[in-house]
Every structure is written in structure tokens, then in C-alpha cells.
FIPAMAR-913964 format. One line per field, with one value per atom (N, C-alpha, C): residue number from 1; atom name; y, x, z; chain. Coordinates in steps of 0.2 Angstrom, whole numbers. Example, Ala and Ser with C-alpha at 12.3 -4.5 7.8 and 13.67 -1.06 7.14 Angstrom:
k	[1; 1; 1; 2; 2; 2]
a	[N; CA; C; N; CA; C]
v	[-28; -22; -16; -11; -5; 0]
u	[66; 62; 66; 64; 68; 64]
w	[39; 39; 39; 35; 36; 39]
c	[A; A; A; A; A; A]
END
This chain:
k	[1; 1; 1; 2; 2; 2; 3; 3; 3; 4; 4; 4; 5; 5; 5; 6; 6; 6; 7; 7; 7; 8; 8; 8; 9; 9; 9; 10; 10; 10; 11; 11; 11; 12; 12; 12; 13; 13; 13; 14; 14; 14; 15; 15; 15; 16; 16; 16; 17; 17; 17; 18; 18; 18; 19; 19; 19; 20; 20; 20; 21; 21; 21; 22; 22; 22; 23; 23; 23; 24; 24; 24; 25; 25; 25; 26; 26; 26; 27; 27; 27; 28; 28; 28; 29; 29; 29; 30; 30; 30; 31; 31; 31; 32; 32; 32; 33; 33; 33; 34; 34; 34; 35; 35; 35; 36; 36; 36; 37; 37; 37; 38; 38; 38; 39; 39; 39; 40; 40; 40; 41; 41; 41; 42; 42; 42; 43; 43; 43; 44; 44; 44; 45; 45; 45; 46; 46; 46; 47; 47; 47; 48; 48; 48; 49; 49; 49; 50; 50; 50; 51; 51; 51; 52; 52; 52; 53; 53; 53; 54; 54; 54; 55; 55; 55; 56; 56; 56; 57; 57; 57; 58; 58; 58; 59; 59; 59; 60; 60; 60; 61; 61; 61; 62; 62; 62; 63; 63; 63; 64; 64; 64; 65; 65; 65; 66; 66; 66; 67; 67; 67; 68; 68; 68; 69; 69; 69; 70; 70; 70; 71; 71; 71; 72; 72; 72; 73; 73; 73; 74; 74; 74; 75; 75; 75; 76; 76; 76; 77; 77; 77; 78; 78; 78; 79; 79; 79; 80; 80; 80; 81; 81; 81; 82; 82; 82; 83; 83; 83; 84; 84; 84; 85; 85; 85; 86; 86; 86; 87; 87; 87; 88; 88; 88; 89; 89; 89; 90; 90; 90; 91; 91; 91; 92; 92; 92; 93; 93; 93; 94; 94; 94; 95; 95; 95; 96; 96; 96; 97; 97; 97; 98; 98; 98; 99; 99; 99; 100; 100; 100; 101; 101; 101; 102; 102; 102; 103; 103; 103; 104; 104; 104; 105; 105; 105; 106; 106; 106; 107; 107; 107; 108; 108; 108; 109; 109; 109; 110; 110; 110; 111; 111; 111; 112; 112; 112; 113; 113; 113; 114; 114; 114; 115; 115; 115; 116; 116; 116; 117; 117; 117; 118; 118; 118; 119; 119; 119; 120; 120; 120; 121; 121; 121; 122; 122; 122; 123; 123; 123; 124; 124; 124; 125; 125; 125; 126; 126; 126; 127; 127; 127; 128; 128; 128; 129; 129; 129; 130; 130; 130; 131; 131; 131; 132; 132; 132; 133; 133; 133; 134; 134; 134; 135; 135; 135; 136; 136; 136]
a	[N; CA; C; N; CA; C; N; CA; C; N; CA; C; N; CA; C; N; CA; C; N; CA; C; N; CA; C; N; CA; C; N; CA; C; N; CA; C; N; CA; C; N; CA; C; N; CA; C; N; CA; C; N; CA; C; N; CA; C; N; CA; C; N; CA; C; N; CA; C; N; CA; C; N; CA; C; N; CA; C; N; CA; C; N; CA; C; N; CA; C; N; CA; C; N; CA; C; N; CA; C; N; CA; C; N; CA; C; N; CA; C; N; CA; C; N; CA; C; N; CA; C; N; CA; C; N; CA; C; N; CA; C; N; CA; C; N; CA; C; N; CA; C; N; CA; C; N; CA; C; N; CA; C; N; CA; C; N; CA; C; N; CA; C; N; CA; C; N; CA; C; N; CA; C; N; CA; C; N; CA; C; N; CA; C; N; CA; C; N; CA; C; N; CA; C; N; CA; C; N; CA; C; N; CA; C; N; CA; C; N; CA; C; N; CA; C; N; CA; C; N; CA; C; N; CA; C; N; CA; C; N; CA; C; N; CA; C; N; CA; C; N; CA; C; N; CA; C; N; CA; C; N; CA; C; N; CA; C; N; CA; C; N; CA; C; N; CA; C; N; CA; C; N; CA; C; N; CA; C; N; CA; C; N; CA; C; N; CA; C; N; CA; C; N; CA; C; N; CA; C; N; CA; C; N; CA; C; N; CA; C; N; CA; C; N; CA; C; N; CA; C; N; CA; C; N; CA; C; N; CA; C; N; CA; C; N; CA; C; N; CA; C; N; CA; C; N; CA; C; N; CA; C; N; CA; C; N; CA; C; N; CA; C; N; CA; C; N; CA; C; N; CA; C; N; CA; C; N; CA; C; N; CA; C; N; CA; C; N; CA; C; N; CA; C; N; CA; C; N; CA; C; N; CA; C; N; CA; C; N; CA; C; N; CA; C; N; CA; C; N; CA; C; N; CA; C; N; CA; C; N; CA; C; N; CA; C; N; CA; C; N; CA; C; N; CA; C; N; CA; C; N; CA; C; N; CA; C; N; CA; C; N; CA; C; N; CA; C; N; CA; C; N; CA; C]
v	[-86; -80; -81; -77; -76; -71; -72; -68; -68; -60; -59; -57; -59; -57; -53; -48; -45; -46; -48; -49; -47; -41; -37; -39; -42; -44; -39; -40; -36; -36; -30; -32; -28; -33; -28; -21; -17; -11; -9; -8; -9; -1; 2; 10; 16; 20; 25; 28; 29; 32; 27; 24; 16; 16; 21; 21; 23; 20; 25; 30; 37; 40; 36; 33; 31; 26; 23; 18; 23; 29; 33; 36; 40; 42; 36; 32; 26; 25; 23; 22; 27; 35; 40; 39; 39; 38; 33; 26; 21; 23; 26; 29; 32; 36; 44; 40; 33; 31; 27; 23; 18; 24; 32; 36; 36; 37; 39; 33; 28; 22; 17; 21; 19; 24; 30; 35; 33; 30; 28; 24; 15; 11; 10; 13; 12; 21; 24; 29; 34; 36; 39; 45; 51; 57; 59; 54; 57; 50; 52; 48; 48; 43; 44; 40; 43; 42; 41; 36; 33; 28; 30; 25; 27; 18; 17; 16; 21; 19; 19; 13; 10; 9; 4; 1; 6; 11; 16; 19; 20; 21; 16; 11; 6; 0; 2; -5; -8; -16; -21; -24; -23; -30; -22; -26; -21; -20; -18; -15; -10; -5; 2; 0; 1; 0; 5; 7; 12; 8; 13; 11; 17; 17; 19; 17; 21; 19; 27; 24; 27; 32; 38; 41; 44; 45; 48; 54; 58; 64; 62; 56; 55; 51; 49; 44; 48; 54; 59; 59; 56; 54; 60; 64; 69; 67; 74; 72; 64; 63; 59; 53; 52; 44; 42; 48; 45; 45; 45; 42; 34; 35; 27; 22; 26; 20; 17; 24; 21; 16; 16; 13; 6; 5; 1; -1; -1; -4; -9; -15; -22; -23; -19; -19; -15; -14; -8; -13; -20; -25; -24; -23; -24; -27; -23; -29; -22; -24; -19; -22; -19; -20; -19; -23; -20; -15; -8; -3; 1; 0; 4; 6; 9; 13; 9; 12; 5; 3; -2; -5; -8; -7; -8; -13; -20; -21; -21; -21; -19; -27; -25; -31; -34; -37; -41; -45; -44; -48; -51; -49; -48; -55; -58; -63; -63; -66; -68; -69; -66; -68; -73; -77; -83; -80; -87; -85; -84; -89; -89; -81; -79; -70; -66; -66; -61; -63; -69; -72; -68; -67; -66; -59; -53; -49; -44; -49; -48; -49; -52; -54; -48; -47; -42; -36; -34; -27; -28; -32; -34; -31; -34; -33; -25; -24; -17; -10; -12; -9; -7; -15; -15; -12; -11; -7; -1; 2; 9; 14; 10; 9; 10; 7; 7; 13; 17; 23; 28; 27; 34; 35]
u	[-129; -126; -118; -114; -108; -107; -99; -98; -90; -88; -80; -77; -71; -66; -62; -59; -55; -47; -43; -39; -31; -28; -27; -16; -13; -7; -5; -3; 3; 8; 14; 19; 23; 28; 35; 37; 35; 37; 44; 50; 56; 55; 53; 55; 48; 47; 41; 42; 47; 49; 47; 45; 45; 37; 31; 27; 25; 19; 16; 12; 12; 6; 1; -4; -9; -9; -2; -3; 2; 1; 4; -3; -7; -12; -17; -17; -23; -18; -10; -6; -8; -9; -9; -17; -22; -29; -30; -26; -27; -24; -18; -15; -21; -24; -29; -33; -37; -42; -40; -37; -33; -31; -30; -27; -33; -41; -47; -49; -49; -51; -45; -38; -36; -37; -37; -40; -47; -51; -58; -58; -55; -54; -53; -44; -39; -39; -45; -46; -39; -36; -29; -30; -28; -27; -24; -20; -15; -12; -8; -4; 3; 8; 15; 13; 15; 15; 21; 25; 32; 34; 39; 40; 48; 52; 58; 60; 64; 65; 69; 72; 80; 83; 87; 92; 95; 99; 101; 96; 89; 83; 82; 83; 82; 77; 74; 71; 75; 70; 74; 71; 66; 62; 59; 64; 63; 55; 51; 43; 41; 37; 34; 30; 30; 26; 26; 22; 21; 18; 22; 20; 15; 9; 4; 6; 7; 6; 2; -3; -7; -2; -6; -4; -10; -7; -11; -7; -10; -7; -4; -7; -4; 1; 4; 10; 15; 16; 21; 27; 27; 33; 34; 27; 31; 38; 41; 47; 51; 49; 56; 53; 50; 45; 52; 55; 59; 66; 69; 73; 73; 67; 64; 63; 61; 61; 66; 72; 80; 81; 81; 85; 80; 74; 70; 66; 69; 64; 63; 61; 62; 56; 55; 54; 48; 44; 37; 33; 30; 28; 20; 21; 18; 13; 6; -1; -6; -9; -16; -20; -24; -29; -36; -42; -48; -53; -51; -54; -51; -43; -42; -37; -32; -25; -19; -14; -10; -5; -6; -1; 5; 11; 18; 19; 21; 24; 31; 35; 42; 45; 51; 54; 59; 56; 59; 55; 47; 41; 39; 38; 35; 36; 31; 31; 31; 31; 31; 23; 17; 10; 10; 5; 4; 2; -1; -3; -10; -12; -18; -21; -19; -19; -19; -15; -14; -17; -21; -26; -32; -35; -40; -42; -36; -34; -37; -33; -35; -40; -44; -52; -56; -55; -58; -58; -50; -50; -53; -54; -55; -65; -67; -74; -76; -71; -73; -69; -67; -67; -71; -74; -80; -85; -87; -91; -90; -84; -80; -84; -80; -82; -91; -95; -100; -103; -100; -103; -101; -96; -95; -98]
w	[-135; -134; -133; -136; -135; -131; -129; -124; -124; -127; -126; -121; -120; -112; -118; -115; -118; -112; -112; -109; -109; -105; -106; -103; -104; -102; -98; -93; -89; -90; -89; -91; -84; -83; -78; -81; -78; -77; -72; -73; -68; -66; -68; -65; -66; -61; -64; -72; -74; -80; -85; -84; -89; -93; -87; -89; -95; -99; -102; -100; -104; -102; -98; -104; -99; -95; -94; -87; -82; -83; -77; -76; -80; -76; -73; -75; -73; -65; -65; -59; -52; -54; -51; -49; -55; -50; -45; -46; -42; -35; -35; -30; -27; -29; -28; -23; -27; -26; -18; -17; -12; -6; -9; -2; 1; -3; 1; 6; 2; 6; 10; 12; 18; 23; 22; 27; 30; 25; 28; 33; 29; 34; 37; 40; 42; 48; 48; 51; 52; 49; 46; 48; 50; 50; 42; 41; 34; 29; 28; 23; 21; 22; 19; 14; 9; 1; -2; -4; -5; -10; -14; -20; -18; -20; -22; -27; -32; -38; -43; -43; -44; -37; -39; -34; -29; -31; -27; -23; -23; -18; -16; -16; -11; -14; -17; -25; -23; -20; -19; -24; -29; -31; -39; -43; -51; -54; -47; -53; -50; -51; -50; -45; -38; -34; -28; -23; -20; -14; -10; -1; 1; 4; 8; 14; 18; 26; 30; 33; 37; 43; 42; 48; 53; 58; 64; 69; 71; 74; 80; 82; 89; 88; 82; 81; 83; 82; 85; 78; 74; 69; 65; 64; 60; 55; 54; 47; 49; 55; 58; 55; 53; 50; 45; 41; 35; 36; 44; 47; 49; 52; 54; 50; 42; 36; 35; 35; 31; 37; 44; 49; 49; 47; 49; 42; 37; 32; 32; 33; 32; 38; 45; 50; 51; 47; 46; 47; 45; 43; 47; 54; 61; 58; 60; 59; 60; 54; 52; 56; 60; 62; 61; 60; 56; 60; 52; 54; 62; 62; 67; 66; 70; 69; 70; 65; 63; 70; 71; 79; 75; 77; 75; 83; 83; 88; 89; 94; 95; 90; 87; 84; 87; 92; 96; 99; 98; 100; 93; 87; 81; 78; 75; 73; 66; 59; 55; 52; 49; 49; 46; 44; 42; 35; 31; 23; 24; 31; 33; 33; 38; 41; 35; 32; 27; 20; 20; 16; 16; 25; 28; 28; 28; 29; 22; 16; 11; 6; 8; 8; 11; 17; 20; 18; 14; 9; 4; 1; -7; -6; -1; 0; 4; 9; 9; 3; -1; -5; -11; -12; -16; -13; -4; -5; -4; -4; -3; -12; -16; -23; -26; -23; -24; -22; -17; -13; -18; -21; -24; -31]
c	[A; A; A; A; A; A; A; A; A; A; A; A; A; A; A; A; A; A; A; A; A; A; A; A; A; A; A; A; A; A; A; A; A; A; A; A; A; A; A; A; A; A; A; A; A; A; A; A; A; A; A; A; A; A; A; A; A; A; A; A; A; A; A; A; A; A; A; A; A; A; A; A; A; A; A; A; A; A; A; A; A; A; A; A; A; A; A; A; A; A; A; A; A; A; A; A; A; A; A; A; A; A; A; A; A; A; A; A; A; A; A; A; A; A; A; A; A; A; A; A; A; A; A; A; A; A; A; A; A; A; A; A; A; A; A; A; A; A; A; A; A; A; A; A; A; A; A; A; A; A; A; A; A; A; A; A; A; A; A; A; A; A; A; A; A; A; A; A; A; A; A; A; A; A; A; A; A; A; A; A; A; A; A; A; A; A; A; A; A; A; A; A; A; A; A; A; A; A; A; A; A; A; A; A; A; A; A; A; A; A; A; A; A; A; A; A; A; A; A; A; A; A; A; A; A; A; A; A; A; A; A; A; A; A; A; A; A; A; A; A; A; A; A; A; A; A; A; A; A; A; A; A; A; A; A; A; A; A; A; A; A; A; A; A; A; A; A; A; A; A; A; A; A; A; A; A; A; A; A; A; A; A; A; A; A; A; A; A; A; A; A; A; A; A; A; A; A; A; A; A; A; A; A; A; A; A; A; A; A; A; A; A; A; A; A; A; A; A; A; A; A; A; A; A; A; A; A; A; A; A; A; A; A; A; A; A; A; A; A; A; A; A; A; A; A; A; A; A; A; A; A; A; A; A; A; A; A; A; A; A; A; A; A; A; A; A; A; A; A; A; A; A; A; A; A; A; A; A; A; A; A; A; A; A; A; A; A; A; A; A; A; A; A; A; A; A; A; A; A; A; A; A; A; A; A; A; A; A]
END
């Protein structure tokens, strides 16, 4: 029995406008999909939904990429969140906690995570997605 991999190359993308069609729709469902299941996990009230696009937005690193960060009513941040981005982008970093509400520690305690942690971290998304995905 034979068996073909179809094997599909990625290509850098520098800007949202760069897309194709369908790697804009397929980008915006994947969006869609990730908003549901970090509300789940990440037990969210809501979602800031954020792309920097070109250098002048603040795109430090030239590909199509989009920040998800969890919100909660009791964070109190309301509009003022996208003050706190400009003053603090670099410094959002804090530490997800599994299946809880995002903790930001002050940046002056804040450590640097390891590869380990954010290995672990990432293992444990990779698996509650899959079975996030299976439910639907």
C-alpha cells in the first residue's frame, strides 16, 4: 500500500494585504476557532483581538500574526487596555495559568520563562485543543 503526503510550503507573508483570498478566509477562521477555545480554557469573559501591520504599527518581526489576549470584567481595563499596550508592549508577557484567569506579574518581580515551561505550556494547548476540536 502506498501512501501520499501532500506537502503544502509556507511562505512569509509581511502584511494582512499580502494574503490570498483563501489564506485570508482559512487566517480569519483559524482566528474564529482559537477565540472560542481561549474563552473556554482560559475562562475569559471576552477578547482583545490585535494585529500590528507594518513597522509604523509597531510590527517588529515582518509576518501576518495576531495577538489574542484574554479578558475578564474584573480586570477593570476596559478602552484603557490600548494605552497599557503602547506604554507596555514588550511587557504583557506575564504567565498563563492552566485553565484560569490570565495573572500579569509586576515588572519588576517577572522573570524570563524557561524553554522548559513554555514547552509544557505548549503541549498542554496542543492536547486541549485537540480535544476542544473533537467536541465540535
Amino acid at each position: 500500500m502506498s501512501v501520499q503526503v501532500l506537502v503544502v510550503p509556507l511562505r512569509v507573508v509581511p502584511r494582512l494585504k499580502d494574503l490570498t483570498d483563501e489564506e485570508s478566509l482559512d487566517y480569519i477562521q483559524t482566528i474564529q476557532l482559537i477565540h472560542r477555545f481561549i474563552e473556554k480554557v482560559y475562562k475569559a469573559d471576552s477578547l482583545n483581538i490585535s494585529m500590528q501591520d507594518g513597522a509604523a504599527a509597531g510590527q517588529s518581526v515582518p509576518h501576518v500574526h495576531t495577538h489574542i489576549i484574554p479578558r475578564y470584567f474584573v480586570d477593570g481595563y476596559g478602552d484603557n487596555i490600548y494605552g497599557m499596550l503602547e506604554e507596555n508592549e514588550n511587557g504583557l508577557g506575564g504567565t498563563f495559568k492552566k485553565a484560569k484567569k490570565l495573572e500579569v506579574e509586576d515588572d519588576g518581580t517577572r522573570k524570563p520563562r524557561s524553554m522548559e515551561v513554555m514547552e509544557k505550556e505548549a503541549e498542554w494547548l496542543k492536547e486541549e485543543l485537540a480535544k476542544f476540536m473533537d467536541k465540535k
